[in-house]
DSSP file (Angstrom, degrees, kcal/mol; ACC not computed):
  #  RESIDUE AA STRUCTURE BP1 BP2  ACC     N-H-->O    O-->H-N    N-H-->O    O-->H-N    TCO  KAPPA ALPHA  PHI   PSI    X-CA   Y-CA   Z-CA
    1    1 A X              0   0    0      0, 0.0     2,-0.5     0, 0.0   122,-0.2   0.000 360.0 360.0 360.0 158.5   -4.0    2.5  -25.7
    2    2 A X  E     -A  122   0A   0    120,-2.0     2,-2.1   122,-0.1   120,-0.6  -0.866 360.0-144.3-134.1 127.1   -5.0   -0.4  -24.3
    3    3 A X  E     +A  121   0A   0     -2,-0.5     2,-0.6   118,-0.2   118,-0.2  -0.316  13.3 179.4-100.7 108.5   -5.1   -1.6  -20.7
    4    4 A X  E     -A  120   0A   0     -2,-2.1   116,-1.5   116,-1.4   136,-0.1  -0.748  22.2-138.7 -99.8 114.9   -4.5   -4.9  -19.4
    5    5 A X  E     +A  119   0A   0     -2,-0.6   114,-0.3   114,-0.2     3,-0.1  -0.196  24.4 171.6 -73.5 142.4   -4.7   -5.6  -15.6
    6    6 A X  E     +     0   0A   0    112,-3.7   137,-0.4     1,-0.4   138,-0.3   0.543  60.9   7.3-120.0   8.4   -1.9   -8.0  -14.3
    7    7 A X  E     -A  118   0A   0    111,-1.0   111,-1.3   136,-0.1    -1,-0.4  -0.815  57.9-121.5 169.8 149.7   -2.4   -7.8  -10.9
    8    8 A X  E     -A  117   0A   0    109,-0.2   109,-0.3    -2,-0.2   140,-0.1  -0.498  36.2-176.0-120.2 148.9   -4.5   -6.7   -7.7
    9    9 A X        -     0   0    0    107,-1.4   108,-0.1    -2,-0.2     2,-0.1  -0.330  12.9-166.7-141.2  57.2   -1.6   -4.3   -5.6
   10   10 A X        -     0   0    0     81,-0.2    82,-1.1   105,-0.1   105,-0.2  -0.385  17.3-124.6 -98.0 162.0   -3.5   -3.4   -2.3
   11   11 A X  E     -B   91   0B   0    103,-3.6     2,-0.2    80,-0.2    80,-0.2  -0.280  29.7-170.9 -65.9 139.2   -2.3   -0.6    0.2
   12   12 A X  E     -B   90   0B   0     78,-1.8    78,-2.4   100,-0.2   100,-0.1  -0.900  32.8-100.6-140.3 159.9   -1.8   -1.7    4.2
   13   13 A X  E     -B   89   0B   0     94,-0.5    94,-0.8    95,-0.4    76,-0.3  -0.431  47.3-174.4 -78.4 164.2   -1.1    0.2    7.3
   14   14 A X        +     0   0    0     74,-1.4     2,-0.3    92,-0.2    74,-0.3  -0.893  11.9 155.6-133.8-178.3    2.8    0.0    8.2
   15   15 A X        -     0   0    0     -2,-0.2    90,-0.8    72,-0.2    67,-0.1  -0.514  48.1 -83.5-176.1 172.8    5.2    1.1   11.4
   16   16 A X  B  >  -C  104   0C   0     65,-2.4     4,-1.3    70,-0.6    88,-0.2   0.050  29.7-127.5 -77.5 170.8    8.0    0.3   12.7
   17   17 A X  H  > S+     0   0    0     86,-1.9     4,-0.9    65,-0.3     5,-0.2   1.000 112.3  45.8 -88.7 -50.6    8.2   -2.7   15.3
   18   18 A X  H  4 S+     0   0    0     64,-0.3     4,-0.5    85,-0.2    -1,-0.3   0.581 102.9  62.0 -75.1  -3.8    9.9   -0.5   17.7
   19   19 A X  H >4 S+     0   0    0     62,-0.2     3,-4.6     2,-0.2     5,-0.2   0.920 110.7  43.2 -54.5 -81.4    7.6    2.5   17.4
   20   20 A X  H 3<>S+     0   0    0     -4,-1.3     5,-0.6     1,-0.5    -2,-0.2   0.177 102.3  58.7 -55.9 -11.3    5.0    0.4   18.6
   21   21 A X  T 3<5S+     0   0    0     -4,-0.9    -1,-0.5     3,-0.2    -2,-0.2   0.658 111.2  45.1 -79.9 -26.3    6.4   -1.1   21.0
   22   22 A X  T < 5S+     0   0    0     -3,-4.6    -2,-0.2    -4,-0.5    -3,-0.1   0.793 127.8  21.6 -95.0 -27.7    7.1    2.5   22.5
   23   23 A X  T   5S-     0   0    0      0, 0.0    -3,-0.2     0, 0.0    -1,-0.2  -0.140 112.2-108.5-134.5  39.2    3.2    4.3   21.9
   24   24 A X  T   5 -     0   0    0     -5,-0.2    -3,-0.2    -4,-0.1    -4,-0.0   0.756  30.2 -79.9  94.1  79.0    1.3    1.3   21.6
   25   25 A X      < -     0   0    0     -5,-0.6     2,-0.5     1,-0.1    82,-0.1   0.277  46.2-119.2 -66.5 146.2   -0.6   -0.6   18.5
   26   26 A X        -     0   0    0      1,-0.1    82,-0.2     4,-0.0    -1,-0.1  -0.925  18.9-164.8-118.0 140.7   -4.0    0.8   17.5
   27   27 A X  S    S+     0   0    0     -2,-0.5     2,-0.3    80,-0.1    -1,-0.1   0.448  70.7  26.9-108.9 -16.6   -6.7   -1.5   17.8
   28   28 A X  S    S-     0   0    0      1,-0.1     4,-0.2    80,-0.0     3,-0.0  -0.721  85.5-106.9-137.1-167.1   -9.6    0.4   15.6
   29   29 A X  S >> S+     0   0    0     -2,-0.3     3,-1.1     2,-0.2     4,-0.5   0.727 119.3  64.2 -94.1 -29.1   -9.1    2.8   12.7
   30   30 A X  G >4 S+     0   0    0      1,-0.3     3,-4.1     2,-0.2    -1,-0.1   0.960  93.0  63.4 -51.9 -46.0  -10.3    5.8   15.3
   31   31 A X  G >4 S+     0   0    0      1,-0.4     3,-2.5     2,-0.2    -1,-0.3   0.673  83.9  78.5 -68.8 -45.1   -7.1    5.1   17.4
   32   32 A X  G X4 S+     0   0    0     -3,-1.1     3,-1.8     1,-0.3    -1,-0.4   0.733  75.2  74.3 -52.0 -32.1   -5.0    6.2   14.2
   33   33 A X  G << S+     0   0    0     -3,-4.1    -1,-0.3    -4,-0.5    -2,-0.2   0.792  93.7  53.9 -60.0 -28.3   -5.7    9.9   15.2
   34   34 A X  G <  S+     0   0    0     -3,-2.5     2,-0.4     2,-0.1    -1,-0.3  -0.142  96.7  70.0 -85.0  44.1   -3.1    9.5   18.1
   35   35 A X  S <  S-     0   0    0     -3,-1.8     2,-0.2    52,-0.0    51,-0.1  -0.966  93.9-106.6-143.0 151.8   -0.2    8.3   16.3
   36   36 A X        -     0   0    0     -2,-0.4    51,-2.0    49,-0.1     2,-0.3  -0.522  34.7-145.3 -65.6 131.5    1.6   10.6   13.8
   37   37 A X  E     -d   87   0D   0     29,-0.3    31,-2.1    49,-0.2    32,-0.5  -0.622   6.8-153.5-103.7 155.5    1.0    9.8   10.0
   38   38 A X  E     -d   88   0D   0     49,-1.6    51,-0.6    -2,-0.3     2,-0.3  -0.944  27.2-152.4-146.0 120.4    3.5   10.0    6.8
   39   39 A X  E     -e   70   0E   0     30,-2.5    32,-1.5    -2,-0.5     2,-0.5  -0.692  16.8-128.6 -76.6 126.8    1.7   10.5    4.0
   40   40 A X  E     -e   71   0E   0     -2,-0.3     2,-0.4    30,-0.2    32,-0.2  -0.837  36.1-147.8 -86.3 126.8    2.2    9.7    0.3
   41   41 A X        +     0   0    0     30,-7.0     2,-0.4    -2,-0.5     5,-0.0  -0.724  25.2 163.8-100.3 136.7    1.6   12.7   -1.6
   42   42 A X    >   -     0   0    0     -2,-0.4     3,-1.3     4,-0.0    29,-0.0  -0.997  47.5 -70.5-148.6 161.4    0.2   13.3   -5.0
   43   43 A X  T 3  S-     0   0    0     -2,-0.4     3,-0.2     1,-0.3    -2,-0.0   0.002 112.2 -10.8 -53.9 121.6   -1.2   16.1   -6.8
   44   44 A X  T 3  S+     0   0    0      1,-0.2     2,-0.7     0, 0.0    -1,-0.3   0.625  94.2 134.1  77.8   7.8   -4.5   17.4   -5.8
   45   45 A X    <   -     0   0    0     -3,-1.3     2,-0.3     2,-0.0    -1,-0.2  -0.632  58.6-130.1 -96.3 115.7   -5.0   14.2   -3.3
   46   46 A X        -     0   0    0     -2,-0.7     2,-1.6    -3,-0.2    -4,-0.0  -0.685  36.8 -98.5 -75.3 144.3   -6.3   15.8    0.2
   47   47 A X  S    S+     0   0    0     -2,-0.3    18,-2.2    18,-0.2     2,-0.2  -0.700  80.2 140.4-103.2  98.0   -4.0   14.1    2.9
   48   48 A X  E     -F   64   0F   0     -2,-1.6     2,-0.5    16,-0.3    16,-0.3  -0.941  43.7-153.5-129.7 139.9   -6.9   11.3    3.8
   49   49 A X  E     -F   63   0F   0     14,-2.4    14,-2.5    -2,-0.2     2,-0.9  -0.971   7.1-164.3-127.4 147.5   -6.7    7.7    4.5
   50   50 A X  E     -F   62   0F   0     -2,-0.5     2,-0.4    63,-0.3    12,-0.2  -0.797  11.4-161.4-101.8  89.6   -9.9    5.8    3.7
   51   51 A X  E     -F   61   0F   0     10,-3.3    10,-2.1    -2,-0.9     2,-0.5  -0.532   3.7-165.9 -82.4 143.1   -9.7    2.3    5.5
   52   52 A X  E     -FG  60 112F   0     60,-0.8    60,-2.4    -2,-0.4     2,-0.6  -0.920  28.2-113.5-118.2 145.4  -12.0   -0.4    4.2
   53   53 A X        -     0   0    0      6,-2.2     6,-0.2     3,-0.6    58,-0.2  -0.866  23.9-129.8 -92.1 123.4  -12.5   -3.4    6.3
   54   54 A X  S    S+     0   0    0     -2,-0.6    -1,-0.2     1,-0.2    57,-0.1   0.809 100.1  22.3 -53.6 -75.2  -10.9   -6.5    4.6
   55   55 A X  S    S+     0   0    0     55,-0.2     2,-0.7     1,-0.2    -1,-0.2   0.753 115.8  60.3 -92.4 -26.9  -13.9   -8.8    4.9
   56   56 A X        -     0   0    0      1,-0.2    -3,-0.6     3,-0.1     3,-0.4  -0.928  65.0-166.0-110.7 117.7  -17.1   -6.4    5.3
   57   57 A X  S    S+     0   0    0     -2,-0.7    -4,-0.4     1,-0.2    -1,-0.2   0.929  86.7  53.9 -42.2 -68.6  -17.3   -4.1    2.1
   58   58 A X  S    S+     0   0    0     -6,-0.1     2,-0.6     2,-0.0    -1,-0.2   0.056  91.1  94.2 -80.2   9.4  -19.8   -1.6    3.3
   59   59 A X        +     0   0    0     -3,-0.4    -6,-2.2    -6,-0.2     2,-0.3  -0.965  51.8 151.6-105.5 107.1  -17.3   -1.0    6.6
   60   60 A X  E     -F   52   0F   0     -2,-0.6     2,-0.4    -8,-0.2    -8,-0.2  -0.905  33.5-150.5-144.2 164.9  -15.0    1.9    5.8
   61   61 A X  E     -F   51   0F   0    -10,-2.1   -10,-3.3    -2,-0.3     2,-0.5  -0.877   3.5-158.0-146.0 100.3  -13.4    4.3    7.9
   62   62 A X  E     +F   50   0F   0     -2,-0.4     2,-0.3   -12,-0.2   -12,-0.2  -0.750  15.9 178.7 -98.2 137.3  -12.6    7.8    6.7
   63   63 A X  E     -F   49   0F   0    -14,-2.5   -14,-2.4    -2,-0.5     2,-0.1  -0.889  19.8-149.4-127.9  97.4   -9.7    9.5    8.8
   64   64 A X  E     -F   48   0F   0     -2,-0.3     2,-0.3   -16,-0.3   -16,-0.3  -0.318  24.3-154.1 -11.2 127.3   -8.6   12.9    7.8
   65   65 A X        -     0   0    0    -18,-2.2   -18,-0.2    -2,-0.1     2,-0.1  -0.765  26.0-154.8-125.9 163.6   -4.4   13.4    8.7
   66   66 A X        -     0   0    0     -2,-0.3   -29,-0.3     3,-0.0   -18,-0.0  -0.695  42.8-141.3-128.1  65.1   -2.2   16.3    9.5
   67   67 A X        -     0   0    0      1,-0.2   -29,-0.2   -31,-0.1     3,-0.1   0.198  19.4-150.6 -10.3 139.3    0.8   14.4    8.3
   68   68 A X  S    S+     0   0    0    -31,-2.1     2,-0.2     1,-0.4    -1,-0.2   0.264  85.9  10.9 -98.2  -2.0    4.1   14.6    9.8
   69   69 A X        -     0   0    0    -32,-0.5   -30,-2.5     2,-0.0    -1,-0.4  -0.887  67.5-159.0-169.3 148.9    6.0   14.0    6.6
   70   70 A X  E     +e   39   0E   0     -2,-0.2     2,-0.5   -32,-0.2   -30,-0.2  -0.972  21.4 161.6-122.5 140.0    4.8   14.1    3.3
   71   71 A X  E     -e   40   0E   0    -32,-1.5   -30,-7.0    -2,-0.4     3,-0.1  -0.954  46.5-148.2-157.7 147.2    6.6   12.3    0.4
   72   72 A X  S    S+     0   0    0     -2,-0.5   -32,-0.1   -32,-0.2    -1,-0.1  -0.096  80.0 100.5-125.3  49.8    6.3   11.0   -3.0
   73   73 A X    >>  -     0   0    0      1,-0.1     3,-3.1     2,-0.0     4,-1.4  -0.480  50.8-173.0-116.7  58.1    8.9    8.5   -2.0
   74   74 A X  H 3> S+     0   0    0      1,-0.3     4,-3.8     2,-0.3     5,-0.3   0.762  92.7  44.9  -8.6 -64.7    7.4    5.1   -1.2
   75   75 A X  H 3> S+     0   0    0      1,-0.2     4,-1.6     2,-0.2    -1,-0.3   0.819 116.9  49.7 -76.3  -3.3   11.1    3.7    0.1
   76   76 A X  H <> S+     0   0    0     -3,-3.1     4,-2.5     2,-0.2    -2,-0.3   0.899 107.0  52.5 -76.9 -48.2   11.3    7.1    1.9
   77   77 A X  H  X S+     0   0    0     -4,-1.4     4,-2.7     2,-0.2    -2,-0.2   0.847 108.8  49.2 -22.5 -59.5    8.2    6.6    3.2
   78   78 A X  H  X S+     0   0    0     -4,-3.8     4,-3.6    -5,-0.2     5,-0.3   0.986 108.2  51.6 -66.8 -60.9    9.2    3.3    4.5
   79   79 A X  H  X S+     0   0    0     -4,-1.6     4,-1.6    -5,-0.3    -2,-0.2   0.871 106.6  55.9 -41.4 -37.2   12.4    4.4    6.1
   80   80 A X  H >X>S+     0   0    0     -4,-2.5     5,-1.5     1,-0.2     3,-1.1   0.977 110.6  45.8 -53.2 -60.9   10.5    6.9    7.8
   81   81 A X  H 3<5S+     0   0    0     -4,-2.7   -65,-2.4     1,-0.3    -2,-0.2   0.510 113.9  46.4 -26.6 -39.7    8.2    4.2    9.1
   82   82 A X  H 3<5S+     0   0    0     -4,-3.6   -65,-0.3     1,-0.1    -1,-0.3   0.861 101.6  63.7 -93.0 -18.5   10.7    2.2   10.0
   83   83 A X  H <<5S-     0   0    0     -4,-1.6    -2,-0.2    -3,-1.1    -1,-0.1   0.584 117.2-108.2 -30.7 -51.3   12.7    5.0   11.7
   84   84 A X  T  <5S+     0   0    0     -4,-0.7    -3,-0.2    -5,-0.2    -4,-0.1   0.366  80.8 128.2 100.1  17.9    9.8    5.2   14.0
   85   85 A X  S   <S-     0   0    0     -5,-1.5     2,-0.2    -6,-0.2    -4,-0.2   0.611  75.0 -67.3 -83.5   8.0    8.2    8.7   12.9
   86   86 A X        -     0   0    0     -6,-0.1   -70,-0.6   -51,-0.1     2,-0.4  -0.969  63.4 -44.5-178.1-154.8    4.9    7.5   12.4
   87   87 A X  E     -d   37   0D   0    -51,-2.0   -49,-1.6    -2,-0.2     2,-0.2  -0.987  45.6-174.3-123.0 157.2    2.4    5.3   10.3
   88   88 A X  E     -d   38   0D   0     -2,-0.4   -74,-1.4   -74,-0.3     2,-0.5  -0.848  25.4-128.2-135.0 164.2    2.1    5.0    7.1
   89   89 A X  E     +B   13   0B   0    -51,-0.6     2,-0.4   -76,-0.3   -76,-0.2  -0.874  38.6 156.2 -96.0 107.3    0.3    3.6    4.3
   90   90 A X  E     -B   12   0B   0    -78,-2.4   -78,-1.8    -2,-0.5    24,-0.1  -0.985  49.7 -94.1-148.9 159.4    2.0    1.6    1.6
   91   91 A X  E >>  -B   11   0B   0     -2,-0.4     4,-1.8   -80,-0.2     3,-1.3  -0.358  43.2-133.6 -52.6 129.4    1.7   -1.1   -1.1
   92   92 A X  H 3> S+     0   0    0    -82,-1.1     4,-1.2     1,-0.3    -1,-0.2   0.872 105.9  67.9 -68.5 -16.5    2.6   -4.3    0.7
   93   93 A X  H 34 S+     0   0    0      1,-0.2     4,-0.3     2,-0.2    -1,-0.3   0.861  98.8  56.5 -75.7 -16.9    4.8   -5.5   -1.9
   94   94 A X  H <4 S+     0   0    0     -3,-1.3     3,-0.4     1,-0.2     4,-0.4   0.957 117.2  36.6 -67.7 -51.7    7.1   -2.2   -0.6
   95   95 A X  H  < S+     0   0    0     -4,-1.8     3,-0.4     1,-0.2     5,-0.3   0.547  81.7 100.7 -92.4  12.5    7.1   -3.6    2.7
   96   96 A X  S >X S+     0   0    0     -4,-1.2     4,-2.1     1,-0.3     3,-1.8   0.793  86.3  45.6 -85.3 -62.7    7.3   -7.2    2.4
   97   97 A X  H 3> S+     0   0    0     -3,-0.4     4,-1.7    -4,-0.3    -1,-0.3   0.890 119.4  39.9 -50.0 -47.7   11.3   -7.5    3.2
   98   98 A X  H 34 S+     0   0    0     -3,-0.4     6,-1.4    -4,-0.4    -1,-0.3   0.126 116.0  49.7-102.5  40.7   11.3   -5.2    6.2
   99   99 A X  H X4 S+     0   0    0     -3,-1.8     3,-5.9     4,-0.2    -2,-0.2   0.410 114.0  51.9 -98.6 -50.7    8.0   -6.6    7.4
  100  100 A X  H 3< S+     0   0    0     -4,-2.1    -2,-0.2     1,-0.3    -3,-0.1   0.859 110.6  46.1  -9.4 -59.4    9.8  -10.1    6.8
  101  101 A X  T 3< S-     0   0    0     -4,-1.7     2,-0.4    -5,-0.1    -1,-0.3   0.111 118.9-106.2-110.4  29.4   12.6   -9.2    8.7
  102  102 A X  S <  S+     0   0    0     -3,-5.9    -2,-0.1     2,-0.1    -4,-0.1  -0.402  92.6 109.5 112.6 -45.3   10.9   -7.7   11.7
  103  103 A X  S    S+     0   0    0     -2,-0.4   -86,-1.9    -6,-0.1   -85,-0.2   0.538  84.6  34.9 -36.9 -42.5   11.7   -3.9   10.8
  104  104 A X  B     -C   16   0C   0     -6,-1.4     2,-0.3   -88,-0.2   -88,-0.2  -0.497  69.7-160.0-113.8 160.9    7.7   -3.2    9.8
  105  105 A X        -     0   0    0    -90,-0.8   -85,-0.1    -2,-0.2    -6,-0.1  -0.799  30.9-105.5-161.9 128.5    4.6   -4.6   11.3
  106  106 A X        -     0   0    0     -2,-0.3     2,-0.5   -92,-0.1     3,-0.2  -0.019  33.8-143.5 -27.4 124.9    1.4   -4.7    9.9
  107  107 A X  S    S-     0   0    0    -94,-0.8   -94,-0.5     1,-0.3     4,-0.1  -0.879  78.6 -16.7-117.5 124.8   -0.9   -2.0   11.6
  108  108 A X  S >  S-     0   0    0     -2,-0.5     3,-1.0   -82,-0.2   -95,-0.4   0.967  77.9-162.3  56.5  94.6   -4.6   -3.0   12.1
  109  109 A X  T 3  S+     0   0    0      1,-0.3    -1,-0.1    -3,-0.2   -55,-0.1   0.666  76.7  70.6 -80.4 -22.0   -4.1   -6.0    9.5
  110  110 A X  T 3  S+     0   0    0    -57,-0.1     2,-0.3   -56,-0.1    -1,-0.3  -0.041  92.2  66.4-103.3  41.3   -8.0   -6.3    9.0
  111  111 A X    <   -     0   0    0     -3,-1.0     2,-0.5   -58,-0.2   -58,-0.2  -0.948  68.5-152.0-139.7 171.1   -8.2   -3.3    7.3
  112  112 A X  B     -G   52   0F   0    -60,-2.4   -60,-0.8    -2,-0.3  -100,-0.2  -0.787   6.7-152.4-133.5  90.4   -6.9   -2.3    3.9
  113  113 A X  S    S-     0   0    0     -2,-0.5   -63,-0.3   -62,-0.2     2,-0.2   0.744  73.4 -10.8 -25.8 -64.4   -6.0    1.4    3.1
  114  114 A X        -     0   0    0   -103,-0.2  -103,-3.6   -24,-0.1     2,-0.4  -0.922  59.5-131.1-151.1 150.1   -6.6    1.6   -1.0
  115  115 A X        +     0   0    0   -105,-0.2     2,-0.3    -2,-0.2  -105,-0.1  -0.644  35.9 177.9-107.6 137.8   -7.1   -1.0   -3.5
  116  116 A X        -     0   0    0     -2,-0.4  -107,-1.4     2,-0.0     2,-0.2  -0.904  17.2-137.3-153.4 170.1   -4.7   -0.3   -6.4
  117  117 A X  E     -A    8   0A   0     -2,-0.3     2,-0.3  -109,-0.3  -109,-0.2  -0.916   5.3-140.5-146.5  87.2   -4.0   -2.2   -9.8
  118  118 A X  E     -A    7   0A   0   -111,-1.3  -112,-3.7    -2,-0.2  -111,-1.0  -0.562  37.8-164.9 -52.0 122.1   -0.8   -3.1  -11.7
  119  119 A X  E     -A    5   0A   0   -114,-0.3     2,-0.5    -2,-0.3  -114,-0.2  -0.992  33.0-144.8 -88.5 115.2   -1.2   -2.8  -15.1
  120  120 A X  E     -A    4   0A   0   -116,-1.5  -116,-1.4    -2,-0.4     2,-0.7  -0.421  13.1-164.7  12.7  65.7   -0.2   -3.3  -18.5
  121  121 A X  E     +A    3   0A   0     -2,-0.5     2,-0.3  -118,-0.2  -118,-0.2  -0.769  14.0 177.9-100.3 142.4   -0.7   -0.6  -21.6
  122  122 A X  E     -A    2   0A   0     -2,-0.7  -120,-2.0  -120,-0.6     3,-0.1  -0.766  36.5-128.5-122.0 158.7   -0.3   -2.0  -24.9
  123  123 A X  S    S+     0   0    0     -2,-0.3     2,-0.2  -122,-0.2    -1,-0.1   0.941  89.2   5.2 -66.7 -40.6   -0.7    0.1  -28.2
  124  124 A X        -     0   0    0   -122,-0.1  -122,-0.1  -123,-0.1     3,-0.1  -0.602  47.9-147.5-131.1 149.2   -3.4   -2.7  -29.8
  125  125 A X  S    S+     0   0    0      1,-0.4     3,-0.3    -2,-0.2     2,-0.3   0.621  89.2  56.4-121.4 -18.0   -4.9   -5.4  -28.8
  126  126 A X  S    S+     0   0    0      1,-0.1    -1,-0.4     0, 0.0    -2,-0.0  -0.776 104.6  31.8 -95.7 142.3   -5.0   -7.1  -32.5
  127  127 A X  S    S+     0   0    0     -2,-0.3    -1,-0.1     1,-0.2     3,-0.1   0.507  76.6 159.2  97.8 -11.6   -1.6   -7.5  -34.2
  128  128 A X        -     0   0    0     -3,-0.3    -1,-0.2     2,-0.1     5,-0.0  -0.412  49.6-108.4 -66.5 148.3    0.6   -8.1  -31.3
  129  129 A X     >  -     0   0    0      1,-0.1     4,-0.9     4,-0.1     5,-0.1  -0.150  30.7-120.6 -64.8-174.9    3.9   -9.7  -31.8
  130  130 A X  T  4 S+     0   0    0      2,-0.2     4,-0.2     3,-0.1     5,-0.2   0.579 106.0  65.5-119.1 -17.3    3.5  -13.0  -30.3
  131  131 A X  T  > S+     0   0    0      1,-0.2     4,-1.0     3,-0.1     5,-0.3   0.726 103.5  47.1 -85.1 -84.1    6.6  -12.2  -27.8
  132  132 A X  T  4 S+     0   0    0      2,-0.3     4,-0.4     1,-0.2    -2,-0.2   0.206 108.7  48.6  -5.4 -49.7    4.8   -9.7  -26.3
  133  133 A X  T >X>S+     0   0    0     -4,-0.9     3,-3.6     2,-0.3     4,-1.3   0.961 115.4  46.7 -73.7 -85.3    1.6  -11.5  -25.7
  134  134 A X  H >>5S+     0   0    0      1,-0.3     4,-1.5     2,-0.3     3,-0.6   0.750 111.4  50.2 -26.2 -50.4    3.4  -14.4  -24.3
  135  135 A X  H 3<5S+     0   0    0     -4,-1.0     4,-0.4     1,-0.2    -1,-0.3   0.546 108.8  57.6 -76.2   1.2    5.6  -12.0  -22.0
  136  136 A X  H <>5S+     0   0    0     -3,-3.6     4,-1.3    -4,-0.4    -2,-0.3   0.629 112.4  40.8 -75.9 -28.8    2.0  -10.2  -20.8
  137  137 A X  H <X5S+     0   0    0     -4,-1.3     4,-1.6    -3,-0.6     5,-0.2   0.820 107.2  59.3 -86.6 -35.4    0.9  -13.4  -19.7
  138  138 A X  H  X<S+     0   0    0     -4,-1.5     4,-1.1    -5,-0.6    -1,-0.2   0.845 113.3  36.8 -38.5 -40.9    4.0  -14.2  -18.3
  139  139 A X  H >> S+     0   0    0     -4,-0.4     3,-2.4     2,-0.2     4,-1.9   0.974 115.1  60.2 -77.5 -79.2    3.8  -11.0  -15.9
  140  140 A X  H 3< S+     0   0    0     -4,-1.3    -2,-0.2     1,-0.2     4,-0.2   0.412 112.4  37.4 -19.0 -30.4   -0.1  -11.7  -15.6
  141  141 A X  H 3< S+     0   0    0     -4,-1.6    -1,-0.2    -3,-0.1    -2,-0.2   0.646 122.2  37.1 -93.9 -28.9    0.6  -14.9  -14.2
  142  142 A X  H << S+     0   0    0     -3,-2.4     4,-0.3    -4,-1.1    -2,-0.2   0.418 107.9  58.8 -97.6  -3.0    3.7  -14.4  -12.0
  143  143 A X  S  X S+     0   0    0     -4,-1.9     4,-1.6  -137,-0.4     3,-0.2   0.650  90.2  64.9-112.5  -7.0    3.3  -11.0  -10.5
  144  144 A X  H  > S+     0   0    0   -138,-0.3     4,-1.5    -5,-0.2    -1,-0.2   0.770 105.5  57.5 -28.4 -61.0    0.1  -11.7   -8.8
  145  145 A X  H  4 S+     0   0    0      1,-0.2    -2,-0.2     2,-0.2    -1,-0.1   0.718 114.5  30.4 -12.9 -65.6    2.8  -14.1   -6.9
  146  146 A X  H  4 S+     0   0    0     -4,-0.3    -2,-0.2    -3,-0.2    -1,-0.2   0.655 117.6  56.8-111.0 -12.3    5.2  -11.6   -5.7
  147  147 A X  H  < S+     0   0    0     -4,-1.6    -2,-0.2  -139,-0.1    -3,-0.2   0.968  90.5  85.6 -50.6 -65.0    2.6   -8.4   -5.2
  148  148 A X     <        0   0    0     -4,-1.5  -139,-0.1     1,-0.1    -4,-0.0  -0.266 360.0 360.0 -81.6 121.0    0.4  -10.1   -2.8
  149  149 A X              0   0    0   -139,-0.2    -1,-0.1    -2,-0.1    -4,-0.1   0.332 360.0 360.0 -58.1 360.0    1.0  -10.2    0.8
């Protein structure tokens, strides 16, 4: 197989606007330790969030969690979030509507939780039908668009 990236898909802190209104916005990555987390869970993943600072590379922040909900439900995730039972970590392009419409807010916005990658797998890279290549650029060019916060 063959893998072609179509777009950069990174992870951000979320809760809900009335959480935060109730216990308070956290102002550094330490701060995260008094607020309740919901976790995305995946096999063998230790329930960690690794913050990287947006503009200085070599600035990271590793936080160990005790979740208060664990899920391998992104829009459950969100609901939780928005619900007010914690923060959470999600793709922005999941939260993008209820950040939109007030529901979410960005938590500590100059940090990024995980770098992730939409991708592509193709069988080949010689030989493709020629719709296919043309819908892969297609993607490549527009999803970049609607991913990116």
């Amino acid at each position: 197989l063959v893998q072609r990236t179509l777009a950069p898909a990174p992870w951000f802190l979320f809760a809900g606007a009335d959480y935060l209104k109730k216990n308070g916005e956290p102002e550094k990555p330490q701060d995260l330790s008094e607020h309740p987390s919901l976790f995305m869970m995946r096999t063998g993943v230790t329930p960690v969030w690794r913050l990287r600072h947006a503009r200085q590379t070599k600035n990271e922040a590793v936080l160990p969690l005790t979740p208060r909900l664990l899920s391998d439900d992104m829009i459950g995730l969100q609901q939780a979030a928005i619900r007010g039972l914690g923060i959470v970590a999600l793709p922005g392009y999941i939260c993008r509507a209820a950040v939109k419409s007030g529901k979410l807010r960005r938590v500590l916005p100059n940090w990024i939780a995980a770098d992730a990658t939409l991708t592509a797998l193709i069988p080949y890279r010689q030989g493709l039908l020629p719709s296919v290549r043309v819908f892969l650029a297609h993607l490549a060019a527009e999803l970049p668009k609607t991913v990116l916060m």
